[in-house]
N, C-alpha and C positions, 0 to 999 in steps of 0.2 A: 187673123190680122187684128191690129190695134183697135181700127175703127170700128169693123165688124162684130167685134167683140163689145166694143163700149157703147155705140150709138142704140140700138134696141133696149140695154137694160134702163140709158139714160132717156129714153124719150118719154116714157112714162108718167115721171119725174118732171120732165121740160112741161108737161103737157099739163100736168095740174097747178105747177108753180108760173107758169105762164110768162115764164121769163127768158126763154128763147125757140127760134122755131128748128125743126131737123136739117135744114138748108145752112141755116147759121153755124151748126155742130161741125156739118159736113165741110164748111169752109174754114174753120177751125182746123180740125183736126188732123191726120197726114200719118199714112204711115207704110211702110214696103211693102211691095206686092213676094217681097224674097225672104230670108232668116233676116232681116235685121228689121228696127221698128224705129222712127221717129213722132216728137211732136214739136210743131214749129210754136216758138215761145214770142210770141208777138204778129204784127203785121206787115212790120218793116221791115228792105231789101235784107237790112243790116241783122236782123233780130237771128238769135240764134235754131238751130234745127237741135231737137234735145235728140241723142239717138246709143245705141246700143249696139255695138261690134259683136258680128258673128260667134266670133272666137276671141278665147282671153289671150290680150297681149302683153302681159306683165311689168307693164306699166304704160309711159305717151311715146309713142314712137315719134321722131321728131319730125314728119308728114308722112302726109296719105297718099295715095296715089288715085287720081280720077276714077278708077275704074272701082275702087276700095270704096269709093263715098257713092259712087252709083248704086254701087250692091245694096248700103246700107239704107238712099236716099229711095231705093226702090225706081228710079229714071228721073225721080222729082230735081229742082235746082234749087240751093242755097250757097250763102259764100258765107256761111261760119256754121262751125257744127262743136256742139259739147257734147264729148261722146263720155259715158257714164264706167263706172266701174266699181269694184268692190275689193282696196288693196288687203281687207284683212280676214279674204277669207282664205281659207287654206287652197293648198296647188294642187286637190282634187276635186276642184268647186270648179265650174264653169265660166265665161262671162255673165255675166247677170242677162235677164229678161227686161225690158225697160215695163212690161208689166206687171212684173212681183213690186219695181219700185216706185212708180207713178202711174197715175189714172186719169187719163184729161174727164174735167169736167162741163165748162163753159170755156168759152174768149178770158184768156187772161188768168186762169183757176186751172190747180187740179188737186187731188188727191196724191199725197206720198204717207209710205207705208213710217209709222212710229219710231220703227227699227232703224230710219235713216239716220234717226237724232240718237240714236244710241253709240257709244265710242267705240263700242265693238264692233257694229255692222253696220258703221257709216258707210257713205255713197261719196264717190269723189267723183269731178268734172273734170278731164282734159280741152281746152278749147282748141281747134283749130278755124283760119283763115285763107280762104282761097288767094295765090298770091296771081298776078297775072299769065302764068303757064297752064292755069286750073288744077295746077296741086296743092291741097291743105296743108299748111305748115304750123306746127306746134305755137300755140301764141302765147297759152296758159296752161300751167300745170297743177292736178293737182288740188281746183278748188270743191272746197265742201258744196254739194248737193243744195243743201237746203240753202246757205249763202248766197248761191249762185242765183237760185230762183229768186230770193228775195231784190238783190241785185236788178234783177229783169222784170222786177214788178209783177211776180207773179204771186196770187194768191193762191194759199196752201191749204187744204183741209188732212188734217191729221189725222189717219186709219186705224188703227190695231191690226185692222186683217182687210186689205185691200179688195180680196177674192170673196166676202161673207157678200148674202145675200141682201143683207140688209145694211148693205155700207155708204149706199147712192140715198137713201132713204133719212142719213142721219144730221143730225145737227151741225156739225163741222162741213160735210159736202151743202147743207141748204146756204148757210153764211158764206161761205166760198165763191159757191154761184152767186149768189145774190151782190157781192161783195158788200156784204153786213158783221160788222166783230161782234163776238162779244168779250173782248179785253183788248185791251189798251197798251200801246208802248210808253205812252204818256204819262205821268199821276204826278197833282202836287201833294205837296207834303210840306210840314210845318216844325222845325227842329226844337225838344223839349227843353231850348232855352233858359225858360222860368217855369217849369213844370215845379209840380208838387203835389199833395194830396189833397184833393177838391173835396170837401165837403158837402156842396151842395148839391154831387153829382150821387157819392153815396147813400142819396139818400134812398134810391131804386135801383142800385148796383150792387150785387150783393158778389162780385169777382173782385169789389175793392179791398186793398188792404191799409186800414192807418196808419201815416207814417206823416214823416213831418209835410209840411204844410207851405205853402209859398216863400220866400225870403226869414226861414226860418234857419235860416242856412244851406252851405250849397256842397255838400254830400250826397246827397239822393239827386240833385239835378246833377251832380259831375258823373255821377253811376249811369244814373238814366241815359244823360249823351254820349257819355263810351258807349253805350249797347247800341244806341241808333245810329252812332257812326256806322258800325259793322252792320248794322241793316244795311246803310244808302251804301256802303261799300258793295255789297252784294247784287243790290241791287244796278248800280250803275257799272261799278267796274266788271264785276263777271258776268250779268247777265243782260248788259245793253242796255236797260230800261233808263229813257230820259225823266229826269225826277225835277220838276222845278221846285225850287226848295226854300221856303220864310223860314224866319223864326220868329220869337215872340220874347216880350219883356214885362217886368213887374207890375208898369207900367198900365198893360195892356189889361190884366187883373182876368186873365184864362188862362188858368192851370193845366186845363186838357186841351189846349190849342193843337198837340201833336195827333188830335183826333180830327182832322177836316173833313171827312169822308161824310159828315151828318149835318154840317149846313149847308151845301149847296153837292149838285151831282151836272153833268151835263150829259147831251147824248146825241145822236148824230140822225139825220137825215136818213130815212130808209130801216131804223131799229123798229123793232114789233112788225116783222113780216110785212114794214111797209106804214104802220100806222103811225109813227112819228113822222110828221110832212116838212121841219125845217128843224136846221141845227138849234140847240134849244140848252139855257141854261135854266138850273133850277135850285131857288132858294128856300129854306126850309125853316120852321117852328119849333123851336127851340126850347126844352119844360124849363131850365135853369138857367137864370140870369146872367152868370157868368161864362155857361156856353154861349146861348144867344151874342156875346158881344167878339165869337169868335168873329161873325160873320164882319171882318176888316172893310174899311171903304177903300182900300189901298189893295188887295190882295183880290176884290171885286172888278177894280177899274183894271188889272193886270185881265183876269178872266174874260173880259169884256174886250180888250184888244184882240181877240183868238177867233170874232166875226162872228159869234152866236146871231142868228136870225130874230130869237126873240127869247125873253128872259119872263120865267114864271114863275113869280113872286106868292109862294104860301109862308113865306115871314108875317107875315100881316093876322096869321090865325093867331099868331101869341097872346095878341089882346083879347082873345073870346078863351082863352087857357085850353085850346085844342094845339098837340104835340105834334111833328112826323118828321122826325130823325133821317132825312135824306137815307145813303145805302146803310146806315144803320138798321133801319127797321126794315127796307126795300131791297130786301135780294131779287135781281134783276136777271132772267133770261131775255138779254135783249135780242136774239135771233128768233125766235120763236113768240115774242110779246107775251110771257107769261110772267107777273110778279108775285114774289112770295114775301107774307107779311106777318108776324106773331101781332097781335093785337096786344098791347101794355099800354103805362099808363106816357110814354114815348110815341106811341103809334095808333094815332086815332081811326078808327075804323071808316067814320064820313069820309078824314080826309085821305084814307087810302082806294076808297071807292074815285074822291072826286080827279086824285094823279092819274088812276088806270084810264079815267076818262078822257081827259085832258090831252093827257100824251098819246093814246091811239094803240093803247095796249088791250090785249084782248080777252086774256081774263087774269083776274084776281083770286088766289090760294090764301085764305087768312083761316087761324089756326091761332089757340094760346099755346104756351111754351113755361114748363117751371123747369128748374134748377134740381140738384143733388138736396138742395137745402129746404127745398121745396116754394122757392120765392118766385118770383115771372121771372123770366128771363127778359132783359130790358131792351137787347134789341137781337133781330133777326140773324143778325152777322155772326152772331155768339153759336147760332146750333144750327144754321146749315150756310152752305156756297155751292154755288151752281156754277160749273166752268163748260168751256165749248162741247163738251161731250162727254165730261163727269159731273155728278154733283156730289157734295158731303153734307148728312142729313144725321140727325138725332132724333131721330123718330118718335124714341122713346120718350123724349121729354116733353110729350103732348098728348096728353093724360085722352083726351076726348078722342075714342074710338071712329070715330066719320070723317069729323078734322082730320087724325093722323093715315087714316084710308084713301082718303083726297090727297094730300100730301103728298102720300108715296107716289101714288098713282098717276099724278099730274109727272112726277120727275120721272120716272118709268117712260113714261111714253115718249121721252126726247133722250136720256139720259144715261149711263151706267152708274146707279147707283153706291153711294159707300156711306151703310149706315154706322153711327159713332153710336157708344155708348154715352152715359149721363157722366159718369169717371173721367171719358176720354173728352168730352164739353167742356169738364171742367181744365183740362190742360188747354182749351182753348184751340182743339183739335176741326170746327165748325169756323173760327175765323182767319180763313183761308181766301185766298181771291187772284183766280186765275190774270195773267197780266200778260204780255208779248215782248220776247226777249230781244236781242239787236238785231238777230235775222227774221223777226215776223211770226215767230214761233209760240203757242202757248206755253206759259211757263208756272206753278201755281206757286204761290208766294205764304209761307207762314212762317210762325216760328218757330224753334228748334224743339224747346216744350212740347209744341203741338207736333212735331215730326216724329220727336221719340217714343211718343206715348201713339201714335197709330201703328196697326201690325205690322207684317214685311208683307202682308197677302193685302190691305188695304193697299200700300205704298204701290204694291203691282197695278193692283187697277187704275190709281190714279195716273199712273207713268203710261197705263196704255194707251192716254191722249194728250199727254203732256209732253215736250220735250226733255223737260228736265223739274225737279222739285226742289224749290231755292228756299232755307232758311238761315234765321239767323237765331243767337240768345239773346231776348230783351225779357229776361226774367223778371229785373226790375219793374219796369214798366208794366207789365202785367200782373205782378201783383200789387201796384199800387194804383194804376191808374187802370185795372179791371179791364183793356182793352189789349188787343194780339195785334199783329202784322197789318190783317185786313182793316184795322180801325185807324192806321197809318197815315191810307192811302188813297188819295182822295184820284178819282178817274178821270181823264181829260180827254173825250173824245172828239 
């Protein structure tokens, strides 16, 4: 049975995370004592019973009969039930088991298997409603799986393989339970308006390419916004993600304004396994002048209506000429509080000790980083990203045998690795940044450069915890402003 099956492997888990007791589980969870299995999806009279028909019925029949929802409910009571199904598997496949497809975890959490978000062997919900005779009558038909849940507030951790041993253990079931993200539906972003090619940013960028130059004409900036329309196209229309979105002028005298990810970050209550203690904005030190004045008084005061508890200002290290590029240099697992840092001349080593501190993060991975060309790599973002239960690393490009040993080894221990080559860095294959599409879903975000240059055997692994893999072409933009997708996107947690 459901329960029997899930509460031993989960107590273990409960018991070190200290985050619910067996009694809690036990009031949670529900499932037939016959062939059918439920789990009730909330508290309320109203909330629905998730459940699993004996036998396939090849499609919603339009009600149940009392005695049909007892079998499945195992004698339990509910007055709405969404029973699951699988319309595209062939008519010598079964009804589904509700435990190949989902796995409760905590109150309000569970585990569904990868395969649900896949087109081929999606999960569909039929709903029905008890009407006053005590028959369930068809109320909905039809709806996706993972929709459904997000709809009902339910948080998801993404599987690979529901049935491994080691799947209650992983990073996506600890954030789940915990109800801790690590990506975001949210991100602003800055449209490349009066972009051009910044000079004072090439001076430690060695992915810039020359070309013209601010108000030197507007060819390279009409290229550049056709390419990022079809970014925020992608991003908003096909894959949900609410993007608040500036733009910037001559005026304003920031070229790479389309880069906001590197002066300020936020992050939310309960990140770092608990050690961030209030929602928290965070402003950052800036090496070049005309980055630093990304940081708008107007685009701040917007940031600052969203209820941050308190704002932590390392803009102030400029004056001592100490750097730290917000999630440029700070790739961030924020479920597990571990940050990973390349040390440049962007990312001061004090002040990455003094954020790990500050914010309640638990440990610090810092590591140098060169290039094909053999220069540093200037920021973090460039040669790895860490997503709920993948990371992408270039391992190679961190010449120092202990460093790149630590490195692996810290992601190892949360993560399914996908190491890039120095070639595949250079297509800007490392600036990638897992995000949450309209249904709550991780989604990982790059460009199409960096899409086409990873294998099809990488592309597998990253899909085993992604729903889906979103790019777009901003060829321009990368090769003139030396930055990909991830340096877009600034997180709004």
């Amino acid at each position: 049975m459901l329960v029997r099956q899930a509460l031993p492997a989960l107590s273990g888990w409960l018991k070190s995370a200290g985050a619910l007791t067996m009694m809690d589980m036990k009031n949670t969870l529900s499932t037939s004592a016959s062939t059918g299995e439920f789990i009730q999806l909330g508290s309320k009279p109203d909330d629905p019973a998730l459940v699993a028909a004996p036998q396939r019925a090849w499609g919603a029949p339009a009600q149940l009969s009392p005695e049909a929802v007892q079998a499945m409910l195992g004698g339990k009571a509910a007055r709405r039930l969404a029973v699951v199904r699988e319309p595209f598997a062939s008519y010598d496949v079964g009804a589904p088991k509700l435990s190949s497809v989902v796995r409760p975890l905590a109150p309000g959490a569970l585990a569904v298997s990868t395969s649900a978000s896949v087109p081929s062997s999606r999960v569909l919900v039929d709903e029905y409603v008890a009407d006053a005779s005590g028959k369930f009558q068809l109320s909905s038909i039809a709806n996706d799986l993972l929709t459904y849940l997000n709809k009902h507030h339910t948080r998801v951790a993404l599987l690979p393989d529901l049935a491994a041993s080691s799947a209650l253990q992983s990073t996506a079931v600890t954030g789940a339970s915990r109800g801790v993200r690590q990506s975001t539906n949210e991100v602003l972003m800055v449209a490349p308006t009066a972009f051009g090619f910044n000079e004072q940013a090439a001076q430690d960028n060695s992915f810039m390419h020359a070309a013209q130059k601010p108000g030197e004409g507007n060819s390279l900036t009409r290229q550049v916004l056709a390419e990022y329309a079809g970014l925020y196209h992608q991003l908003t229309e096909v894959q949900g993600v609410k993007v608040h979105l500036f733009e910037h002028s001559l005026s304003h005298g920031t070229p790479d304004a389309c880069f906001p990810n590197n002066w300020f970050s936020t992050h939310q209550a309960g990140e770092a396994a608990g050690g961030v203690k209030q929602n928290t904005l965070v402003l950052y030190p800036m090496k070049h002048p005309n980055r630093a004045a990304e940081r708008r008084h107007d685009i701040i005061e917007v940031l600052k209506q969203r209820g941050y508890s308190t704002t932590y200002d390392m803009a102030v290290e400029e004056k001592n000429k100490k750097y730290f590029e917000g999630t440029g240099v700070l790739v961030i697992d924020r479920i597990n509080g571990v940050v990973y840092v390349d040390i440049s001349e962007r990312a001061d080593a004090s002040l990455a000790e003094q954020w790990t501190q500050r914010m309640g993060y638990k440990d610090l991975v810092t590591f140098r980083s060169t290039d094909l060309r053999g220069k540093s790599v200037y920021h973090t973002n460039v040669m790895m990203a860490v997503g709920t239960g993948v990371a992408i690393v270039c391992a190679e490009s961190v010449a120092d045998e202990r460093e790149r040993a630590r490195l692996l080894s810290s992601l190892r221990k949360t993560h399914e690795v996908v190491e890039i080559s120095l070639k595949q860095m250079d297509h800007l294959c490392g600036n990638a940044l897992e995000l949450e599409n309209g249904k709550g879903l991780p989604v990982m975000a790059m460009s199409t450069q960096a899409y086409n240059a990873f294998t099809e055997e990488q592309r597998r692994a990253i899909r085993r915890h992604v729903a889906d893999i979103v790019h777009a072409p901003i060829d321009t933009l990368e090769r003139v402003g030396g930055g990909g997708v991830r340096c877009t996107l600034a997180e709004l947690f």
